[in-house]
Residue, then its C-alpha position, 0 to 999 in steps of 0.5 A: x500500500x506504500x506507493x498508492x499514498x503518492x497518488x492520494x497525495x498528488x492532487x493536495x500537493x498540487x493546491x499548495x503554495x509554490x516552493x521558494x527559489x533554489x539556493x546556490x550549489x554548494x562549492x566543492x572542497x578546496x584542494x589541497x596545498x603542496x608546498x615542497x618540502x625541502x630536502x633533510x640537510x647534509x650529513x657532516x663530514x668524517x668516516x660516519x656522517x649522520x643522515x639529514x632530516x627529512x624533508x617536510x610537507x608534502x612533496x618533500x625532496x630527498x635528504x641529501x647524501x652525507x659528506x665524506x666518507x661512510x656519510x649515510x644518504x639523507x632520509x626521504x622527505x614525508x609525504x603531505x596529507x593530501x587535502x579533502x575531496x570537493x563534496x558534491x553540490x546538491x541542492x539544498x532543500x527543507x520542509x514546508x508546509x504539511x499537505x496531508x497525514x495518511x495512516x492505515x494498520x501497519x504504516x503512517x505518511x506525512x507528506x510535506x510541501x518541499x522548499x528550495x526548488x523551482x518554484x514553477x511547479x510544487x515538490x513534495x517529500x514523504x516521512x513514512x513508517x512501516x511496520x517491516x523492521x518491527x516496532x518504531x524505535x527512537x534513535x539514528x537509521x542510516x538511510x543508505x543501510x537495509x531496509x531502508x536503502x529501497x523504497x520497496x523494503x524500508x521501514x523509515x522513509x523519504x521519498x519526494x517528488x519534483x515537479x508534482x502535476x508536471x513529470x514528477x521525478x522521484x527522489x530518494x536516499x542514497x546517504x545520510x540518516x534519520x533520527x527519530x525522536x519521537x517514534x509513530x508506535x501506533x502508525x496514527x502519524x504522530x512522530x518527530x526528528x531529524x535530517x542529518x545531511x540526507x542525499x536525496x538522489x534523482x531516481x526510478x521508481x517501479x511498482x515502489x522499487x526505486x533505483x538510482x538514476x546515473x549521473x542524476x540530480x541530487x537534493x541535500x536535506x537538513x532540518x526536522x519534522x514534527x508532527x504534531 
């Protein structure tokens, strides 16, 4: 019954007010900065000259040789760390409004306006619970980890839509965890938590299995929901 709240859904997200315009894209992490090293100095002359230090930072050159004879080479210049990968830019996106709460024995959807997209169309994300896991538990899910790393098979769930009442493109989780506060025991809709850095990846959507679409576009999601 999880895929058929979407199409109740639709029509509500459809009278709601318009998203607010995207934010920029994040910048990428800066690069990491080689200054070379310099070389260990020389080993002192006599029959056992001591070694050079090593050179420092990244691309560091080689000690040079000690002087004179038996003088040791100088050790080799360690290595820099090397500086953090650019993370991707995704598009910021948060809650809005609550469209429409929907429960049924075993399962509970919230579904909510979504803000930081275009606003020429409505977007809409689902805070659904299941009951496939067991009981709803406080605490930290990781979104990309089983069950809920499918929409087909999750018991903690987001899904979202762009573009609702146009070509509706799906997104769902792909990093990123959920952290229940308050757990929806009861499927009655009454919950609370958190995003945590949530990705939100463009994806399929088939009979409520999703897969990730290549190179497709993604959302970051921050924030909370309560509900009440």
């Amino acid at each position: 019954m999880r895929h058929a709240w979407i199409w109740i859904c639709f029509p509500l997200a459809i009278a709601c007010s318009e998203s607010s315009a995207a934010d920029p894209a994040g910048a990428g992490g800066s690069a990491g900065q080689a200054s070379g090293g310099t070389g260990g100095s020389a080993g002192q002359g006599g029959a056992s000259g001591s070694a050079g230090t090593a050179g420092q930072a990244a691309g560091g050159s080689a000690g040079s040789a000690g002087q004179a004879s038996g003088g040791s080479a100088g050790t080799a210049g360690s290595g820099g760390a090397a500086g953090g990968a650019g993370a991707e830019s995704c598009t910021p996106v948060s809650l809005g409004a609550l469209i429409v709460a929907d429960t049924e024995t075993g399962g509970s959807s919230l579904a909510y306006e979504l803000q930081g997209l275009d606003a020429t169309l409505d977007d809409v994300i689902y805070v659904e619970f299941f009951d496939v896991a067991g009981a709803q538990t406080t605490g930290s899910f990781d979104l990309s980890q089983a069950p809920d790393d499918n929409y087909s098979t999750c018991a903690h769930c987001l899904l979202g839509f762009e573009d609702v009442g146009g070509s509706s493109t799906p997104f769902y989780p792909e990093s990123g965890s959920l952290e229940v506060t308050l757990a929806d025991t009861q499927y009655t809709g009454v919950s609370a938590g958190q995003f945590n850095k949530v990705i939100l990846r463009e994806s399929t959507l088939t009979s409520s299995v999703t897969a990730p679409v290549q190179g497709g576009k993604c959302w970051l999601l921050d924030g909370s929901w309560q509900n009440p």
